[in-house]
Backbone as CSV, one residue per row, in Angstrom:
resi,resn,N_x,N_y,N_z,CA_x,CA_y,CA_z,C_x,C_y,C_z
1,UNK,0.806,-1.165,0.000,0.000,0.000,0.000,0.861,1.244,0.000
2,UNK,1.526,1.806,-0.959,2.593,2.664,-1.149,0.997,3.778,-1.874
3,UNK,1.208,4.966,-1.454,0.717,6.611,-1.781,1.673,7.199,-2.153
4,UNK,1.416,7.803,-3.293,2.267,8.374,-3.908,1.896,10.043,-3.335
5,UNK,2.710,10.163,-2.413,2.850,11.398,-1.661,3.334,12.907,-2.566
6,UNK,4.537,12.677,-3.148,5.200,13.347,-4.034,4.467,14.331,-4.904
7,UNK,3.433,13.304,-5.479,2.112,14.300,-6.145,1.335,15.495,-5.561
8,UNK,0.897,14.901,-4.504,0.079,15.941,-3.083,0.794,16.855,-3.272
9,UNK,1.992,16.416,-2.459,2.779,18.097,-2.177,3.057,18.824,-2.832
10,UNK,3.460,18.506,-3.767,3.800,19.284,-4.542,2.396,20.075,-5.611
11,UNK,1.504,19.635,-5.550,0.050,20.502,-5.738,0.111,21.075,-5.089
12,UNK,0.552,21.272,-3.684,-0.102,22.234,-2.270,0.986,23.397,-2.263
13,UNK,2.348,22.723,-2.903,3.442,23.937,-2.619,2.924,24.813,-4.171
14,UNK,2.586,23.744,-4.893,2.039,25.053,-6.364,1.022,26.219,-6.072
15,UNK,0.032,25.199,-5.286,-1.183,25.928,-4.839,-0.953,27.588,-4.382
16,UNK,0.412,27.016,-3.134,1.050,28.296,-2.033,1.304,29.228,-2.972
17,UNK,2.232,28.907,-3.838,2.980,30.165,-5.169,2.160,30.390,-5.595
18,UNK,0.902,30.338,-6.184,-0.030,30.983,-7.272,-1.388,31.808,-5.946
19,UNK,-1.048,31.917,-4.957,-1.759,32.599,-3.791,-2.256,34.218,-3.968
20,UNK,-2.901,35.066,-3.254,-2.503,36.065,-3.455,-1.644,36.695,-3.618
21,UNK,-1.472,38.102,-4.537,-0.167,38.793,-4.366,-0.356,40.140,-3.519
22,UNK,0.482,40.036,-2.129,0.487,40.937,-1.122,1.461,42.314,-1.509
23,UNK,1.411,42.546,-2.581,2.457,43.983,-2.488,1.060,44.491,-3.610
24,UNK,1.481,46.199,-3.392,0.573,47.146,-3.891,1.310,47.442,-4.782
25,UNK,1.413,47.933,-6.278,2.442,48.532,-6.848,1.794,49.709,-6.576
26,UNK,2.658,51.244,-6.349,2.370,52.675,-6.104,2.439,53.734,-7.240
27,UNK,3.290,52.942,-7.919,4.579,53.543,-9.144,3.012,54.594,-9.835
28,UNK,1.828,53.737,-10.542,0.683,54.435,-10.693,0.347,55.332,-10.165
29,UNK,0.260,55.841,-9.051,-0.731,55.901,-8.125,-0.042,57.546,-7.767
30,UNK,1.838,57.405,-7.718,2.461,58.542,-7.587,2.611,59.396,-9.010
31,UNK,2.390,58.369,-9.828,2.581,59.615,-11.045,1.149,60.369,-11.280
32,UNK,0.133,59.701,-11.041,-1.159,60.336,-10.841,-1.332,61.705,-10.046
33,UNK,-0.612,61.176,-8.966,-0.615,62.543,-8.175,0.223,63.645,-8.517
34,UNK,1.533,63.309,-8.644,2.559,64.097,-9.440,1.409,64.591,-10.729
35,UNK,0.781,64.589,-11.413,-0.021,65.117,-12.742,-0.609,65.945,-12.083
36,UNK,-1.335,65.310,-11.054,-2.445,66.165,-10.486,-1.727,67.682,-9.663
37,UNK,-0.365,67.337,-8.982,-0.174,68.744,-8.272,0.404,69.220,-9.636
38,UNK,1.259,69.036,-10.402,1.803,70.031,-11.796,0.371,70.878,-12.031
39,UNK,-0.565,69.838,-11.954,-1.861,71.137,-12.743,-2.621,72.263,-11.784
40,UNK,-2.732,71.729,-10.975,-3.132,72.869,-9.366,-1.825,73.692,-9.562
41,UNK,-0.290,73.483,-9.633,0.431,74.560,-9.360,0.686,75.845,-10.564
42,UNK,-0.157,74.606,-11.769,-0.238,75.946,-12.893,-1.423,76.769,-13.315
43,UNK,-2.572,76.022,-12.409,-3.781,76.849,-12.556,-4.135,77.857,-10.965
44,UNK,-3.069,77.630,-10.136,-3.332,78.408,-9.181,-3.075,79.640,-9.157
45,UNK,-1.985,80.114,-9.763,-1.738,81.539,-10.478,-2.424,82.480,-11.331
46,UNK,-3.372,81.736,-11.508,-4.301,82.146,-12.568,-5.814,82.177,-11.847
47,UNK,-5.829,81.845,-10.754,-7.299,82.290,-10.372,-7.209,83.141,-9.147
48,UNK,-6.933,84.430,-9.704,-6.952,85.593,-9.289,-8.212,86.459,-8.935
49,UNK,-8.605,86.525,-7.507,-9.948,87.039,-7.208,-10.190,88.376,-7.903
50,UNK,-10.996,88.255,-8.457,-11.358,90.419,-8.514,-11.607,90.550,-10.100
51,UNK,-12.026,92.299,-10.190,-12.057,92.721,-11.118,-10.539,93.182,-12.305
52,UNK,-10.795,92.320,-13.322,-9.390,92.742,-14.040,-8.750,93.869,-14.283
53,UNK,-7.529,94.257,-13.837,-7.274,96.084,-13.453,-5.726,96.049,-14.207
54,UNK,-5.504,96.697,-14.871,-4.269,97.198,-14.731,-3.616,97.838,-14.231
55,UNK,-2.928,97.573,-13.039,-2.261,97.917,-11.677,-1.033,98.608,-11.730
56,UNK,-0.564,99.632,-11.483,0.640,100.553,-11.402,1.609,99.573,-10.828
57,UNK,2.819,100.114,-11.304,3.880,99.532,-10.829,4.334,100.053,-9.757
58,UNK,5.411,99.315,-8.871,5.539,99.921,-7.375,6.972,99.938,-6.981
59,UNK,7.462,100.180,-6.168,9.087,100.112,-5.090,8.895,99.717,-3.822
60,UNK,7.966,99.808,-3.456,7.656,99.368,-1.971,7.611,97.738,-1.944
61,UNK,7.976,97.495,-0.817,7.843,96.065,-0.343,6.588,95.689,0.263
62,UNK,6.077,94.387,0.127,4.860,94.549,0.342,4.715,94.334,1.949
63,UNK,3.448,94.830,2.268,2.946,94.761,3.777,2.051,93.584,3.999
64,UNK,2.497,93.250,5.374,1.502,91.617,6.550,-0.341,92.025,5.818
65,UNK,-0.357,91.020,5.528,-2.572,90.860,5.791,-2.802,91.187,6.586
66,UNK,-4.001,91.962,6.860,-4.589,92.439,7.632,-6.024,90.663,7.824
67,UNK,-6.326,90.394,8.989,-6.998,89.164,9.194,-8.500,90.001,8.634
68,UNK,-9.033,91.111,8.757,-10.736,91.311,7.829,-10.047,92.822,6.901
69,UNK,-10.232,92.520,5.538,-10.199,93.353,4.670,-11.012,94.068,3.731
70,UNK,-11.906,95.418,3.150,-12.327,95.274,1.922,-11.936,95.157,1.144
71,UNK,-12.203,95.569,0.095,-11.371,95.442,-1.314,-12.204,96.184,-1.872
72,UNK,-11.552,97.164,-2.790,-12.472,98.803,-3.686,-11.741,98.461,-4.789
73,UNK,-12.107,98.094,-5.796,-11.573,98.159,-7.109,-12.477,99.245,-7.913
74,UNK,-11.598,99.800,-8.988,-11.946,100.892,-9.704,-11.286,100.673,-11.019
75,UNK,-12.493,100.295,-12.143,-11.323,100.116,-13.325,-11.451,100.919,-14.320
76,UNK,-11.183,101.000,-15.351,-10.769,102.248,-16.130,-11.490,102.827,-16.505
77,UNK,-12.827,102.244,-16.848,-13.615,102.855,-17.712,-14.583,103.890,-16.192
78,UNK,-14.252,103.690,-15.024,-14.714,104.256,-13.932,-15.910,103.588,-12.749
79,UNK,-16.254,102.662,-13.481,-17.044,101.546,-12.511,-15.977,101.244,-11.150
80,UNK,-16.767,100.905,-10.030,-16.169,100.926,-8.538,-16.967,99.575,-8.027
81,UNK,-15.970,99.022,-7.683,-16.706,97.509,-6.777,-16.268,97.695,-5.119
82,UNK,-17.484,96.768,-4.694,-16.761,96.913,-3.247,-17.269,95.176,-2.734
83,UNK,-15.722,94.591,-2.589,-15.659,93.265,-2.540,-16.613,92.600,-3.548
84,UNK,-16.403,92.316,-4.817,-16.901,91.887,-6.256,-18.438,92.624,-6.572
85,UNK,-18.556,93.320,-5.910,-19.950,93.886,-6.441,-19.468,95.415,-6.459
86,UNK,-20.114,95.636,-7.875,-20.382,96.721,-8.727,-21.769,98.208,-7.864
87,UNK,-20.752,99.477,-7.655,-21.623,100.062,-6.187,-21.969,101.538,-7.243
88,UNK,-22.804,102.016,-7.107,-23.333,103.263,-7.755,-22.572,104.097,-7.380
89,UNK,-22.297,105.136,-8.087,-21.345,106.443,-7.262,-21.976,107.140,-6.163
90,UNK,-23.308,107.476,-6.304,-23.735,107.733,-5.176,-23.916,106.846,-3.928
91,UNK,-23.874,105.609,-4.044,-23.965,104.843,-2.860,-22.900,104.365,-1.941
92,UNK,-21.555,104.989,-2.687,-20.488,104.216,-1.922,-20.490,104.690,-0.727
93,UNK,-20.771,106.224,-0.512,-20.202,106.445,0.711,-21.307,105.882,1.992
94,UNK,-22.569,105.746,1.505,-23.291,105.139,2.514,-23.316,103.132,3.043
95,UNK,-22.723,102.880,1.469,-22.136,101.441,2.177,-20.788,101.319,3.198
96,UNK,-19.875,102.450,2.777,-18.356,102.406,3.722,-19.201,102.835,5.243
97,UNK,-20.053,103.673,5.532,-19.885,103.871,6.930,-20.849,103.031,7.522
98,UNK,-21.587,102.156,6.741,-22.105,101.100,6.969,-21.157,99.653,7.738
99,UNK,-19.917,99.675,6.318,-19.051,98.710,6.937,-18.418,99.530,8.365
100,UNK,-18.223,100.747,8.113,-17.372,101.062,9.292,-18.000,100.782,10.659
101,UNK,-19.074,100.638,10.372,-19.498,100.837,12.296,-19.919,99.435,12.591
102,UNK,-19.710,98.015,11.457,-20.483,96.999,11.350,-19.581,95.985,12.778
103,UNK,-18.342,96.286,13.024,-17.657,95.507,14.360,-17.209,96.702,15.006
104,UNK,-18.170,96.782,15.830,-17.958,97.682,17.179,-17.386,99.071,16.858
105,UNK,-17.740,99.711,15.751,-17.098,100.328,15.605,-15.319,100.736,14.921
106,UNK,-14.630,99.373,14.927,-13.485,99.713,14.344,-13.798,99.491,13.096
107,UNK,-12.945,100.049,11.771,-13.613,99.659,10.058,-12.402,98.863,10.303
108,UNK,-12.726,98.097,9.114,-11.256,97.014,8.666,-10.449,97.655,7.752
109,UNK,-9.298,96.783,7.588,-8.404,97.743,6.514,-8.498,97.770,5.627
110,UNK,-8.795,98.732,4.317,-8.938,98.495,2.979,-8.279,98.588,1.784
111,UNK,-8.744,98.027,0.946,-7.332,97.232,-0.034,-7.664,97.671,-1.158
112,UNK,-7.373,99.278,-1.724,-7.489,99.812,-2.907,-6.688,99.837,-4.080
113,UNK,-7.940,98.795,-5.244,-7.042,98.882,-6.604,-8.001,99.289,-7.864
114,UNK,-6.929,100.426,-7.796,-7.430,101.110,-9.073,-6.597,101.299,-10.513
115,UNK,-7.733,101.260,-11.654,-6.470,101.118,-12.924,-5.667,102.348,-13.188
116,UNK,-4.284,102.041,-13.741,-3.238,102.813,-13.555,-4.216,104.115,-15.140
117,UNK,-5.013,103.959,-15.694,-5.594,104.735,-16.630,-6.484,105.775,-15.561
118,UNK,-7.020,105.697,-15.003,-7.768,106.452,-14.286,-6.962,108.099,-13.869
119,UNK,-7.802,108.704,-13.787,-7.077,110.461,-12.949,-7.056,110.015,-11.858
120,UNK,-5.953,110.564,-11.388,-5.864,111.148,-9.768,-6.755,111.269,-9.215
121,UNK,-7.432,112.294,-9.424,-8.879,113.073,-8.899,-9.918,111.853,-8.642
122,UNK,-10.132,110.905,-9.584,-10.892,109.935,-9.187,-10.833,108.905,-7.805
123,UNK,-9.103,108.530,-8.252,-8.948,107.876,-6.729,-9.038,108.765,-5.684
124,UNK,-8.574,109.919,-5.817,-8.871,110.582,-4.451,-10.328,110.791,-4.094
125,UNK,-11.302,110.742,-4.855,-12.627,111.262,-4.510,-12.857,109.899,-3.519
126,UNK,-12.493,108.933,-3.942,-12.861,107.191,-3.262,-12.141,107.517,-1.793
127,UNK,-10.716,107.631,-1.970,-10.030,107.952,-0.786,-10.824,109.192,0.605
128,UNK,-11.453,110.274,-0.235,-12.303,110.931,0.400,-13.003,110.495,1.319
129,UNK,-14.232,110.074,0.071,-15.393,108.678,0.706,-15.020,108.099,2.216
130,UNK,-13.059,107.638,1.892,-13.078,106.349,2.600,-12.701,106.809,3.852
131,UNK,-11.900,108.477,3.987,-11.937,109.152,4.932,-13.098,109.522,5.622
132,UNK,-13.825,110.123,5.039,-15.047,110.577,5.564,-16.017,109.365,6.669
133,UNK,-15.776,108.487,5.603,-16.491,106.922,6.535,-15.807,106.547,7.325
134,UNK,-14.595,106.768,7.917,-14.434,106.321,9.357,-12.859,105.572,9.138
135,UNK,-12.452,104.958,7.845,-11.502,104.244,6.997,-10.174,104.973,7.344
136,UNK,-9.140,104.627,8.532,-7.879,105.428,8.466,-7.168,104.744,7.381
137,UNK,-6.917,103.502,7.756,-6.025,102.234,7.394,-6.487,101.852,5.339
138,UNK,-5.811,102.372,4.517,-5.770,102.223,3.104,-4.653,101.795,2.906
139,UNK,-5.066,100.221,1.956,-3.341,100.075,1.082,-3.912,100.174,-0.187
140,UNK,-3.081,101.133,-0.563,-3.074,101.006,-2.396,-2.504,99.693,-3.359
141,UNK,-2.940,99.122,-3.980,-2.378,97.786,-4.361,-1.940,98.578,-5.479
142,UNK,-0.816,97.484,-5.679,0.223,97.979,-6.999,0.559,96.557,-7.500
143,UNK,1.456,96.767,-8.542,1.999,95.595,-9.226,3.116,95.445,-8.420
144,UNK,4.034,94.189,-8.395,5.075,94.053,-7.737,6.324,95.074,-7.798
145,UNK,7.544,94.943,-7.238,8.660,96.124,-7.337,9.085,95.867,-8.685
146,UNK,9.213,97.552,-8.815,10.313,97.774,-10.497,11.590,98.480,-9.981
147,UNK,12.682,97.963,-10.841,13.867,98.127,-10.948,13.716,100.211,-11.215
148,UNK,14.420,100.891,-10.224,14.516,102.353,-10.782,15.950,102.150,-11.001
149,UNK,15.336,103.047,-11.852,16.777,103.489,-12.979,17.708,104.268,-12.522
């Protein structure tokens, strides 16, 4: 009564090798992501909040965020936003002292950009406004530093 053993086992050790396979390959998985940040780091430059302005050039270094800001854009053709909405000329000054008295009284700091086409006289009339409403704290936004000659 001889069993031929030899056969068995060796089914069971085949069986073992053709088992699951316990490793993940990643190699996929990182170039996916690698695609994915290349495209966030080239579309993040490009989604720029606000009204499209052509912004003066500057020398100054720029200044810390202020943690609550408005934002007054003014673009060439003379339309005025206040934080993405489009404000009548007569109404600005009654929305600024609106914001001004809206936290206890202090206004927040505001973040004026106006197109480098515009007069003087215009931004200052806003600057007025922004005096008059209670507004000490104005940064003028500019384009980054230029080389003087």
């Amino acid at each position: 009564m001889a069993m031929n053993l030899a056969t068995s086992g060796s089914r069971r050790r085949a069986r073992g090798k053709r088992g699951a396979m316990a490793e993940i390959n990643v190699t996929p998985l990182v170039d996916v992501m690698l695609v994915l940040l290349i495209i966030f780091m080239v579309t993040a430059p490009l989604l720029t909040a606000g009204v499209p302005i052509d912004l003066p050039d500057s020398n100054a270094k720029a200044l810390a965020q202020e943690p609550r800001q408005v934002a007054i854009s003014m673009t060439a053709d003379g339309r005025t936003y206040l934080d993405q909405d489009e404000v009548a000329p007569g109404e600005l000054g009654d929305r600024l002292i609106r914001l001004a008295s809206a936290d206890g009284g202090k206004p927040p700091l505001v973040t004026l950009r106006a197109d480098r086409a515009l007069p003087y006289g215009a931004v200052m009339a806003v600057m007025g406004e922004l005096n008059y409403a209670g507004f000490n704290a104005i940064s003028l936004v500019t384009n980054g530093s230029v080389a003087v000659p």
